[in-house]
N, CA, C and O of each residue as an XYZ file, in Angstrom:
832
protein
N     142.957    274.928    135.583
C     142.164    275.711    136.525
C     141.525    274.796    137.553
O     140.958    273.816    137.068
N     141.497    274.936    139.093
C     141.156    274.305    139.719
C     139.349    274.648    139.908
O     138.836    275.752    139.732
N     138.705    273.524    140.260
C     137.175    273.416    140.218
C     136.639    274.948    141.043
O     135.887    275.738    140.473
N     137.209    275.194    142.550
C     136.553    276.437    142.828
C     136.808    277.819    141.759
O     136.139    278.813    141.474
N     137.982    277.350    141.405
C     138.131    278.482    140.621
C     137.638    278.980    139.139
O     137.827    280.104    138.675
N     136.864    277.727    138.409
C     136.678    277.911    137.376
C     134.988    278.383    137.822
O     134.501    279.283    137.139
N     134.050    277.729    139.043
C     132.979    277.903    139.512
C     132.513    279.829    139.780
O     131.563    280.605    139.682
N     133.816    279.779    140.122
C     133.774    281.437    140.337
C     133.818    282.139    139.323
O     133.424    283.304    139.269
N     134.192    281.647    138.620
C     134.286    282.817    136.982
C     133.083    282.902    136.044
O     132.547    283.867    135.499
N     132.774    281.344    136.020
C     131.357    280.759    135.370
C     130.528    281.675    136.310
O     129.677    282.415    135.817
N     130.706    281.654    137.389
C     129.160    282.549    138.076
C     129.547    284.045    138.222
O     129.284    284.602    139.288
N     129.971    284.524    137.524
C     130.112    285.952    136.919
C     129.987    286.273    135.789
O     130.434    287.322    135.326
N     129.252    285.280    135.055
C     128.755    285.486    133.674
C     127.734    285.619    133.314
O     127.367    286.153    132.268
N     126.729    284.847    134.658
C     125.497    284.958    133.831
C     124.922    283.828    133.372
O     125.567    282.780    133.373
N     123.718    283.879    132.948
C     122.839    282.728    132.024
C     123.147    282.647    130.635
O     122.937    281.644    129.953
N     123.854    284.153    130.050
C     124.261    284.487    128.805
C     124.967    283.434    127.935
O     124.876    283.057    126.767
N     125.824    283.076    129.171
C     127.111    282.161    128.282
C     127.147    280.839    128.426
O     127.320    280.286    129.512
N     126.952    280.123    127.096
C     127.615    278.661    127.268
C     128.653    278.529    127.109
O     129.295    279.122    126.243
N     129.125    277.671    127.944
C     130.679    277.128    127.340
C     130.963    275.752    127.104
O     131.095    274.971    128.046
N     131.082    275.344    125.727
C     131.784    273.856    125.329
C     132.666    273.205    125.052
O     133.066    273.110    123.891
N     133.364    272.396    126.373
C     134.341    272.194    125.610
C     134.617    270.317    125.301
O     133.651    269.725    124.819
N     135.781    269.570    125.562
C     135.723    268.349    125.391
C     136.619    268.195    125.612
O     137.470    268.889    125.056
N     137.157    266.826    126.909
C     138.584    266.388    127.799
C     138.782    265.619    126.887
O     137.942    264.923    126.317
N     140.332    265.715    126.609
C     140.731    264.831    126.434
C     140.524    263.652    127.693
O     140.034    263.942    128.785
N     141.153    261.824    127.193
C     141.251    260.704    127.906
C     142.695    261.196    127.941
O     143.351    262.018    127.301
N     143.018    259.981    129.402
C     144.207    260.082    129.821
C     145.279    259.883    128.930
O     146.464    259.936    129.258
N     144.752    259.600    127.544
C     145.975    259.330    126.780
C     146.446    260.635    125.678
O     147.294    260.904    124.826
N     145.606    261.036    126.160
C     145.772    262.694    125.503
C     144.682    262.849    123.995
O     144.461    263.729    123.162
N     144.171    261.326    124.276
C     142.889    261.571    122.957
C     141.760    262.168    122.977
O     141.121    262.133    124.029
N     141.344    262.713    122.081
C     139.749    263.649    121.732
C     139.420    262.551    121.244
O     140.075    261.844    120.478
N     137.871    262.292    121.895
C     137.135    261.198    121.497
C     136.301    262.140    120.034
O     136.699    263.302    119.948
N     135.486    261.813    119.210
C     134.656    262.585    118.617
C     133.226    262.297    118.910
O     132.495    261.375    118.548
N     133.011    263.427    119.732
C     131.035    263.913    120.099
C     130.566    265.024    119.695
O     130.164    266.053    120.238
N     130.699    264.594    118.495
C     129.400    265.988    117.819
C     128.226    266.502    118.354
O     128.067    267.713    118.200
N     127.283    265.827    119.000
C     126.639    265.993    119.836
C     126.218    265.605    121.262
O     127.003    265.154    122.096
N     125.001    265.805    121.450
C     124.972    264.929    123.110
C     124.372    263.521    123.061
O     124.150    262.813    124.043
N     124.099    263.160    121.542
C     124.019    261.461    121.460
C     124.568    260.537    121.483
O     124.110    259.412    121.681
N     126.020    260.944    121.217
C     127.062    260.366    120.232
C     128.440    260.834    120.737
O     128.848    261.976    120.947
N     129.008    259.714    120.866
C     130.330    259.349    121.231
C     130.996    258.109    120.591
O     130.770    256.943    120.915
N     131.983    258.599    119.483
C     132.777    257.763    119.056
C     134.501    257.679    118.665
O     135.132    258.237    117.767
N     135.053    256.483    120.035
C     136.093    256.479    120.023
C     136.673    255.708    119.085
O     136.244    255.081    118.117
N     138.216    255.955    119.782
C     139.326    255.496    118.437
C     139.417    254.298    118.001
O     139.712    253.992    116.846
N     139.106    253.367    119.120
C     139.106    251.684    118.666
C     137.980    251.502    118.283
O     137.763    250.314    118.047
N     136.609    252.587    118.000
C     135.868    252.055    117.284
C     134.216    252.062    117.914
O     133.119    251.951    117.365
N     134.632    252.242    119.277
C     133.566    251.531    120.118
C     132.511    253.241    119.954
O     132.984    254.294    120.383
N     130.807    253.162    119.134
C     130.131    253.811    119.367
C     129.135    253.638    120.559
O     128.268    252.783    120.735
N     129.482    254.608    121.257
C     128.565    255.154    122.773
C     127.248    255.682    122.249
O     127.503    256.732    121.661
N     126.264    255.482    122.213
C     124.687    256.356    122.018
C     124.270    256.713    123.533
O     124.412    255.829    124.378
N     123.822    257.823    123.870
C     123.679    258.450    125.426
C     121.714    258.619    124.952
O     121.082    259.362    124.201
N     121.441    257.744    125.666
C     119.891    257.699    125.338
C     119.280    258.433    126.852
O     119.775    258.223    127.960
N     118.130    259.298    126.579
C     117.657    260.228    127.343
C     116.062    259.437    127.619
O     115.113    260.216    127.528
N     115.775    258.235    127.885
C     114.729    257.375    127.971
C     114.585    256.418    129.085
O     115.712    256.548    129.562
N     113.979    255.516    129.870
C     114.046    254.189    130.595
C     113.978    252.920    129.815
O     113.214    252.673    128.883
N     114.729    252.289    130.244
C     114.600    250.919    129.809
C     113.760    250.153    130.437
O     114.449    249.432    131.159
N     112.312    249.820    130.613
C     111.579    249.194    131.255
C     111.137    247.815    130.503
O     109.965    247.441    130.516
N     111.805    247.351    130.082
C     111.998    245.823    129.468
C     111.356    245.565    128.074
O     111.358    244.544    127.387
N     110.697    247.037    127.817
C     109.851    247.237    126.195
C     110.795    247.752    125.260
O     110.260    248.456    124.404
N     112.474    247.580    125.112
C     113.082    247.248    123.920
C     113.317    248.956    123.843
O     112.379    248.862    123.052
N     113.586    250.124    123.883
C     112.594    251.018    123.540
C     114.421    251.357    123.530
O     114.623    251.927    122.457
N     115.547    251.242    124.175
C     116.739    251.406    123.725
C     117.804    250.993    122.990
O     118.912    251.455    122.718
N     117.064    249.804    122.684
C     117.768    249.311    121.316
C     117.281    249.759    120.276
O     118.013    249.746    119.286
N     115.931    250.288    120.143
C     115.359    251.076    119.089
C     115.941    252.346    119.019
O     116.368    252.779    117.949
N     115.995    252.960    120.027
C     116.057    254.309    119.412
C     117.909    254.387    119.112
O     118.399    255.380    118.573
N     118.571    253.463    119.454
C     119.927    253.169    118.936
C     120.210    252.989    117.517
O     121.048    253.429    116.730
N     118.843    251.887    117.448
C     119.025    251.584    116.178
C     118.582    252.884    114.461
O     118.992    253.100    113.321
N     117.471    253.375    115.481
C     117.594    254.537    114.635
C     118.641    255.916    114.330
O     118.572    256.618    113.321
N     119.684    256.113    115.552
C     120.795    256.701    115.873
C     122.191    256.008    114.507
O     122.877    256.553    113.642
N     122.019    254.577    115.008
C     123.089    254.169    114.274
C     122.736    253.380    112.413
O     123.503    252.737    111.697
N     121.586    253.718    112.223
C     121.356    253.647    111.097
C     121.492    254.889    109.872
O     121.687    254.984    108.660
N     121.294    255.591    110.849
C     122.063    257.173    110.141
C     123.155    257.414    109.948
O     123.646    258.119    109.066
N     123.703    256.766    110.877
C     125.570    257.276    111.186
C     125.898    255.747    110.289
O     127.095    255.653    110.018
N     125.348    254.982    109.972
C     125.903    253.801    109.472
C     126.981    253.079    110.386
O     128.180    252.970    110.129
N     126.262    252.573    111.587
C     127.653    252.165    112.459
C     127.496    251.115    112.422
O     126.395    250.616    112.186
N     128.667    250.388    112.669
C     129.190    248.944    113.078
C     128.014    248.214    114.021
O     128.669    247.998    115.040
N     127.255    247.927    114.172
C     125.803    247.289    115.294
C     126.939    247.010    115.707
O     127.452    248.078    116.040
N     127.933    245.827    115.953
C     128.673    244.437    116.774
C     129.801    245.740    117.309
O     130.959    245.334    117.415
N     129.616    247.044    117.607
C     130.261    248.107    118.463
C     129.713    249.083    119.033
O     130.279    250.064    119.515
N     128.098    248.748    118.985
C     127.204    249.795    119.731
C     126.715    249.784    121.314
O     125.990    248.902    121.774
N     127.170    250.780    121.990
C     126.322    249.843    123.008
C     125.785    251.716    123.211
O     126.098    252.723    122.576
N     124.628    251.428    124.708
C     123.911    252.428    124.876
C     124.849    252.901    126.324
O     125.387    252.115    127.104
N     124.857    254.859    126.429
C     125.551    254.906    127.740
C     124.971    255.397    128.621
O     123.745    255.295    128.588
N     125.518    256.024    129.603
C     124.141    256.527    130.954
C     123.854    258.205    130.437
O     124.557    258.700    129.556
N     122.810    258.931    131.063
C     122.437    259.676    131.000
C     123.590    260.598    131.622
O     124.471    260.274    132.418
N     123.358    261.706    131.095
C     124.129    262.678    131.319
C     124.240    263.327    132.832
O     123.160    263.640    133.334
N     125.485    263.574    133.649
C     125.425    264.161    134.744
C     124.626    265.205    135.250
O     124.012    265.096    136.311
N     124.599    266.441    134.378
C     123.816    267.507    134.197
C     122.144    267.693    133.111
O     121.869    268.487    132.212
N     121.633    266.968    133.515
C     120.661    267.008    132.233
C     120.381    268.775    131.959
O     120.386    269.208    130.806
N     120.250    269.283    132.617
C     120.063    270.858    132.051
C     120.597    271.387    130.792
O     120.182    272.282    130.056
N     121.874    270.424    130.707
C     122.907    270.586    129.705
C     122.099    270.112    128.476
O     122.611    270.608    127.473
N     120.979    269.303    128.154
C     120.359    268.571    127.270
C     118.984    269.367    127.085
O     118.293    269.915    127.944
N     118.783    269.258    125.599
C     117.777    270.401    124.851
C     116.351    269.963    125.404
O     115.456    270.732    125.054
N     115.962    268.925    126.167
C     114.528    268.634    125.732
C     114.192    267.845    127.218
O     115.092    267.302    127.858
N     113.123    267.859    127.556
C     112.583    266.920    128.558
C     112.999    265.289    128.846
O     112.540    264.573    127.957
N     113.765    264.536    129.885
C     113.708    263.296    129.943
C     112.555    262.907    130.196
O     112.408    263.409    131.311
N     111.708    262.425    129.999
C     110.655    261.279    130.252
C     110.365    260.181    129.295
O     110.555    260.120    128.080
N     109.879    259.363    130.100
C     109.672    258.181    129.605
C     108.262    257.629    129.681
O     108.055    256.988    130.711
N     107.167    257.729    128.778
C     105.617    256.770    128.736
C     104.700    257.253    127.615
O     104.614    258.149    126.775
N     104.132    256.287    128.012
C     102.744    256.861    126.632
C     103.309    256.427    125.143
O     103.022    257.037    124.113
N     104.228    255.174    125.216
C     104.902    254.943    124.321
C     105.040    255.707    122.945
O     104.940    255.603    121.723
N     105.414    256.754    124.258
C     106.478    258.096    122.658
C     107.343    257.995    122.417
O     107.589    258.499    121.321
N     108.892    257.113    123.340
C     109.759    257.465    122.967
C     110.642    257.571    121.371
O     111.462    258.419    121.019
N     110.205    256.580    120.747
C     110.495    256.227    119.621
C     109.842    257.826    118.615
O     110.501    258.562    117.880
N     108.571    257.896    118.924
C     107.605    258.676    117.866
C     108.251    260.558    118.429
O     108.082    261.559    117.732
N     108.824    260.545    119.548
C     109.591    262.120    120.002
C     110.735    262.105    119.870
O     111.329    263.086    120.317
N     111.654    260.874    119.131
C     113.407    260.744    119.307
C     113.432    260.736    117.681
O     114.303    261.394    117.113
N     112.268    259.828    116.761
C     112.966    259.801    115.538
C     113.424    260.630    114.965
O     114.517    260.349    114.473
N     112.895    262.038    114.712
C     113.314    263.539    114.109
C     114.752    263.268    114.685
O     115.433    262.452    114.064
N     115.280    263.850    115.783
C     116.396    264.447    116.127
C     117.613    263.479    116.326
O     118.805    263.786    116.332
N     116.940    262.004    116.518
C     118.184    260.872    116.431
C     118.716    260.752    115.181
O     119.889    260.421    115.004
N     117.876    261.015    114.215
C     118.146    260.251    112.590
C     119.374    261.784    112.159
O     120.450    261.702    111.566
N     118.767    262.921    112.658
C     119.710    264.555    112.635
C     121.137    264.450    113.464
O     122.261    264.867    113.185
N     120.699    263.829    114.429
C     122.508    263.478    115.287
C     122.987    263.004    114.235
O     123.580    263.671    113.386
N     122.688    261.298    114.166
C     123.477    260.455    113.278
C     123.961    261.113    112.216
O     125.111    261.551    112.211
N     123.025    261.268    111.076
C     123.408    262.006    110.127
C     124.624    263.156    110.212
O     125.654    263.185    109.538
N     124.288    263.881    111.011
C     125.636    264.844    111.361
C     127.067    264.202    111.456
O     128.236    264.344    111.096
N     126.395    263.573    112.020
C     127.856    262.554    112.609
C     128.359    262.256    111.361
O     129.365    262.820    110.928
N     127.637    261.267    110.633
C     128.454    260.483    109.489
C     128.918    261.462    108.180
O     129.728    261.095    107.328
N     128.239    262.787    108.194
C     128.790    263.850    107.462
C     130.002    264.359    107.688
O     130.784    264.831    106.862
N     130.126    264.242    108.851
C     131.739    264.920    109.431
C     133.013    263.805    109.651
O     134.210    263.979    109.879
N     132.102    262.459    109.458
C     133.384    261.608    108.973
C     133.708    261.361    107.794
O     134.858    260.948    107.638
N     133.144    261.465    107.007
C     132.646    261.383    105.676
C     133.758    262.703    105.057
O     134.529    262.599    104.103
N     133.569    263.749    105.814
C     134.260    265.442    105.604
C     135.817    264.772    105.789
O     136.583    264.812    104.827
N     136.404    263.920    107.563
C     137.157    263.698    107.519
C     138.353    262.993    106.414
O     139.440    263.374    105.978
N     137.290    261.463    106.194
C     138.160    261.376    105.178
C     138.332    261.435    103.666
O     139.020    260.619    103.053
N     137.609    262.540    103.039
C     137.625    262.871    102.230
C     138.866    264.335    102.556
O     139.410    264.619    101.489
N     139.117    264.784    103.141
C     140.192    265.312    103.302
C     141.667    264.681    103.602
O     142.706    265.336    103.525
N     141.585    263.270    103.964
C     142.615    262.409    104.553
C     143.181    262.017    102.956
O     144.224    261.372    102.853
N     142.475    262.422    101.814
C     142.454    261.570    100.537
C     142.685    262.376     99.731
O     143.458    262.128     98.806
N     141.981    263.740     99.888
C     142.351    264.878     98.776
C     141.078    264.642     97.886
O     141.020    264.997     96.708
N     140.024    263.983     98.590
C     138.948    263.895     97.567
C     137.573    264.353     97.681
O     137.217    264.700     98.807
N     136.875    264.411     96.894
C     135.574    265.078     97.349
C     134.702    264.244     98.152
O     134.565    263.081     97.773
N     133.880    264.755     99.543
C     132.740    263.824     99.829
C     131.907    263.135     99.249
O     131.708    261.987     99.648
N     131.251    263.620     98.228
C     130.196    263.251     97.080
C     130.961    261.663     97.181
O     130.381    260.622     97.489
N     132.161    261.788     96.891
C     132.842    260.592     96.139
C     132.971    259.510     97.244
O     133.450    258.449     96.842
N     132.771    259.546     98.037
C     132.751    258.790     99.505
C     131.595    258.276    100.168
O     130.666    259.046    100.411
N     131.520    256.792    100.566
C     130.666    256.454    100.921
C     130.756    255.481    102.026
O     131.786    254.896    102.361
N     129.322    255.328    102.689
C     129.607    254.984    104.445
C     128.615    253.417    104.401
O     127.635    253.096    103.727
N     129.469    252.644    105.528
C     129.006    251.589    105.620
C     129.316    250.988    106.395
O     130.527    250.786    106.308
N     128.567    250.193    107.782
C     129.035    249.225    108.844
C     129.707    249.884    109.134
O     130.575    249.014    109.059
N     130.659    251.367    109.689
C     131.672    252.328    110.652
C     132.761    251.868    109.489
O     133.851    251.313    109.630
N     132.115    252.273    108.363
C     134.133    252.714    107.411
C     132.950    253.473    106.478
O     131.722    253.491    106.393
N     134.353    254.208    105.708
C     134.193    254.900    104.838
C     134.862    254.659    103.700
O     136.059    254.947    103.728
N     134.474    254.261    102.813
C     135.130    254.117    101.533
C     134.933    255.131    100.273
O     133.998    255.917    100.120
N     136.052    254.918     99.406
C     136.091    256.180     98.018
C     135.690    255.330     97.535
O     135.927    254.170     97.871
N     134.773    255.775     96.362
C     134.464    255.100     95.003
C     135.548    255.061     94.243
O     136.323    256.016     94.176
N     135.730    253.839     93.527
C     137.038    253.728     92.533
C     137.975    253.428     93.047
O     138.518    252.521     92.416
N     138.553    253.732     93.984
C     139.953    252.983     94.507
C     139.582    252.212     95.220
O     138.443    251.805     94.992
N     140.338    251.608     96.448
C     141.001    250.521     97.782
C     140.749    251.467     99.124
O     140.918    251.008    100.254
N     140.382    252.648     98.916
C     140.658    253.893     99.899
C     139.605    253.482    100.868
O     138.450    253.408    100.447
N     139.884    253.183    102.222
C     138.994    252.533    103.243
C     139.413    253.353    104.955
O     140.494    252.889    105.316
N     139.026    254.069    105.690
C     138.946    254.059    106.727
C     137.924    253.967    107.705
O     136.900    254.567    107.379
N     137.890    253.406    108.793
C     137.256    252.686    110.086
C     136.746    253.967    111.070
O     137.623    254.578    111.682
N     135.885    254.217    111.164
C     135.044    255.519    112.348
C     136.369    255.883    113.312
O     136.892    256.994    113.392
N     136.752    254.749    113.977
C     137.456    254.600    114.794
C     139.197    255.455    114.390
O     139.867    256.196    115.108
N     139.474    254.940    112.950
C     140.421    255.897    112.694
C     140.295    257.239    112.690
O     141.079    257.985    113.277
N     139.057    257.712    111.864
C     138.701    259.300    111.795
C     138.147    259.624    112.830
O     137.638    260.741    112.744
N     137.967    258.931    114.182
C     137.195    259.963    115.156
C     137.896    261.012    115.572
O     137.285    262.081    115.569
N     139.419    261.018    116.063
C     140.247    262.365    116.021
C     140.298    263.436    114.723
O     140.624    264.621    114.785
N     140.129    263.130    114.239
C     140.375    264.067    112.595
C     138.621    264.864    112.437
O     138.433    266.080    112.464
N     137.493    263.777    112.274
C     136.164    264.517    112.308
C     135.888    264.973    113.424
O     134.777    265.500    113.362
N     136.661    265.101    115.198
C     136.527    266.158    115.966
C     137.130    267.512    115.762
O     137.208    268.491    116.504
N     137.565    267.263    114.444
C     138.193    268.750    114.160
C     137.120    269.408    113.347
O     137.024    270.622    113.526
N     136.330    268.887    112.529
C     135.630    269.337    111.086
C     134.184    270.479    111.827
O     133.348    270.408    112.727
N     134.477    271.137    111.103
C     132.961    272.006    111.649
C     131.609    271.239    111.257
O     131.630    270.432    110.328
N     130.370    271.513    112.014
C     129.428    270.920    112.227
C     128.532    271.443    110.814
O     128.669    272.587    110.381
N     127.618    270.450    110.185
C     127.910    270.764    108.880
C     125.904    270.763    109.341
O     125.324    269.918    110.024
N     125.324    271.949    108.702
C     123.911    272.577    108.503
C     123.180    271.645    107.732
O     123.416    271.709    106.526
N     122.284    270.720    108.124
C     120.909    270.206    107.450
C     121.686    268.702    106.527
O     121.526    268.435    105.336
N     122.285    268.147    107.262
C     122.787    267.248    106.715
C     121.920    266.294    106.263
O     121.112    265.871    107.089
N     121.879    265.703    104.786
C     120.841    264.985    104.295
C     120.568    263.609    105.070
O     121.547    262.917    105.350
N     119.434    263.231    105.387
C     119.313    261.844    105.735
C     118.592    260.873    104.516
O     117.656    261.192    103.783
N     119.443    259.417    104.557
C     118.980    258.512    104.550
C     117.801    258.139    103.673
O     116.704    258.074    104.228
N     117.875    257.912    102.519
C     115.986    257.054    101.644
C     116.209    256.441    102.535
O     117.335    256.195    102.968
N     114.694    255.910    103.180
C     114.025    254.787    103.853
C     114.686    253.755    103.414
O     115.308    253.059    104.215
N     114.672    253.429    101.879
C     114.626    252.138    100.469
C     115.950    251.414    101.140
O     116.046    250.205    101.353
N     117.369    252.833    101.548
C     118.334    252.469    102.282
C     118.988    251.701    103.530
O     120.161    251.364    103.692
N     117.829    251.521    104.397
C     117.850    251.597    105.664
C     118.249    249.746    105.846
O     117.656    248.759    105.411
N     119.409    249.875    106.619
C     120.112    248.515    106.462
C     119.385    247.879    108.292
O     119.067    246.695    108.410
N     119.290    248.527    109.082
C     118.713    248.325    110.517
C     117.422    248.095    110.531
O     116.863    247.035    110.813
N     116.714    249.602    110.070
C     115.372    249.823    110.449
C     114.512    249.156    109.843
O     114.361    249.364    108.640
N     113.803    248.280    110.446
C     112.983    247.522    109.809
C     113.600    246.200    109.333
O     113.270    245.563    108.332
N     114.492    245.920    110.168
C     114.656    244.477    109.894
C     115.358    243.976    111.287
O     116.172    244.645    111.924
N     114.816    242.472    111.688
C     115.299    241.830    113.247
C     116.344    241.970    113.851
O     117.156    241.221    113.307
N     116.831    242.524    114.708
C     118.175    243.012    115.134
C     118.188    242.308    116.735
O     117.238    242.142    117.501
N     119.581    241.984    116.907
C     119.306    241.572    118.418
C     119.277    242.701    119.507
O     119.645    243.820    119.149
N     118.891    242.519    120.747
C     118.634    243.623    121.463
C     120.029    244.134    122.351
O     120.711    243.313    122.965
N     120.322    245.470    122.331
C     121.636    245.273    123.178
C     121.836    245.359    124.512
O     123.011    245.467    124.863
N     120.741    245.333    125.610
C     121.050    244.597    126.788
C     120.445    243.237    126.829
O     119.932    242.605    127.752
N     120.617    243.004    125.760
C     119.918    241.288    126.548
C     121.456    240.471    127.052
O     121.357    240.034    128.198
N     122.368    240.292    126.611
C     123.593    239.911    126.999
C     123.784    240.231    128.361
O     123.897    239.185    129.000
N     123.893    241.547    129.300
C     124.241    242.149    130.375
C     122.707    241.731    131.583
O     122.504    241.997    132.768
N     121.834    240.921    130.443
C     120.973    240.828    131.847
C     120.808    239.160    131.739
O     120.541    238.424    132.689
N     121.016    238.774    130.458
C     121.538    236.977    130.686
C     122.483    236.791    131.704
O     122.099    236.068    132.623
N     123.801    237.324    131.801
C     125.028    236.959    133.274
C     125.051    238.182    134.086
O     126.093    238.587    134.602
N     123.968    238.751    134.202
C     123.359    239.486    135.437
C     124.213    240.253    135.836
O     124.122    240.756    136.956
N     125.585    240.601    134.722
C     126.543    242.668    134.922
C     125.382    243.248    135.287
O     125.560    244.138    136.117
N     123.992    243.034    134.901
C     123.564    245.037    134.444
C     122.821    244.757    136.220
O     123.037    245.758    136.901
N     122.215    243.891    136.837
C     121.837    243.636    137.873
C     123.449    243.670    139.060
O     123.383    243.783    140.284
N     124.427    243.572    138.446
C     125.701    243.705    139.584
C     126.064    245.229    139.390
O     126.060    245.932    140.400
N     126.374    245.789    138.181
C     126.206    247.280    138.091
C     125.122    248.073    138.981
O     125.458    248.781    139.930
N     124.093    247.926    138.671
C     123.206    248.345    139.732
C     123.321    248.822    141.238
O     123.197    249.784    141.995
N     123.728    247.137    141.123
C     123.730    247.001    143.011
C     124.880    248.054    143.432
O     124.731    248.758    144.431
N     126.048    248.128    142.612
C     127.477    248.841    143.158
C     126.870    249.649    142.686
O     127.513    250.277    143.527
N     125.732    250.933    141.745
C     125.477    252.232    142.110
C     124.388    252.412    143.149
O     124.054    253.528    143.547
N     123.959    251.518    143.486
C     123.166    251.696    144.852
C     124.229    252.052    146.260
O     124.131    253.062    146.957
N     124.893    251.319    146.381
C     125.805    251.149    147.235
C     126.703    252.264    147.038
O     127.021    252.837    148.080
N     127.148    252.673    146.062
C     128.030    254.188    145.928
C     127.018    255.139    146.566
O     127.595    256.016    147.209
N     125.548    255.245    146.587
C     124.577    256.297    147.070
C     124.859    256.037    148.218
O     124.317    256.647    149.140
């Protein structure tokens, strides 16, 4: 469907209707985004879409780290991505001060993640013929108890974009928590040591 034409149909519906869907990449792959935090592709690489500023107080590697401590991801494949084109599309207010972000994101980041790692967890316990219970998550794999049985986020992200979105998914004992609460490096400090995130910049200034 071409863009005027899909614009015209959408505005004969109303406020009533959402519609969701998800492009494939040019290679004909479904990435898996369970929600609007979280994006994780096939080679592995987890996207976190943080709804905050980065004003040099750390405040997006935190709330990553609380994102990917739920989902149990790989840290050395996380990075943070830009805000969403449409924020309307997103449940809650962007702002950034009064150093809330952390104390207004923990509830619903630790509920993404969690979702997330339930529906990979769903994946490959179906890839196996085995029950979830029996499956367990760590650093972006999933392993069975008792056997060799091992797959990588990155393998199941096509397979858990199929799984339905699973209600009140348990999070995490604290006692567990392999991130939170212990020294982690920050993930733009790299991009502002050889000055990408200052050359990025400049070329979206210049696209305006």
């Amino acid at each position: 469907m071409q863009r005027r034409a899909f614009l015209q149909v959408a505005g004969t519906v109303g406020a009533g209707l959402v519609i969701g869907f998800r492009l494939p990449d040019r290679h004909g792959v479904v990435p898996f985004t369970p929600n609007a935090w979280l994006r994780v592709d096939t080679n592995g690489t987890v996207t976190f879409t943080i709804d905050k500023s980065e004003m040099g107080e750390g405040n997006h590697t935190a709330l990553a780290m609380i994102l990917a401590e739920e989902l149990d991801a790989d840290w050395s494949k996380v990075k943070v991505g830009a805000v969403p084109d449409n924020p309307a599309g997103w449940s809650r207010r962007m702002s950034t001060g009064g150093s809330t972000s952390v104390r207004t994101s923990w509830d619903i980041l630790r509920k993404a993640g969690a979702t997330a790692r339930a529906m990979l967890v769903a994946a490959a316990a179906q890839t196996w013929g085995a029950e979830p219970a029996a499956c367990s998550t760590a650093n972006g794999v999933v392993s069975h108890t008792g056997t060799s049985h091992r797959l990588t986020y990155g393998e199941l992200a096509q397979k858990a974009a199929s799984i339905p979105l699973p209600e009140n998914p348990p999070l995490k004992d604290p006692k567990d928590f392999r991130l939170l609460g212990h020294r982690t490096h920050r993930l733009d400090t790299p991009s502002k040591v050889n000055a990408s995130q200052a050359s990025s910049a400049r070329r979206c200034s210049a696209a305006r």
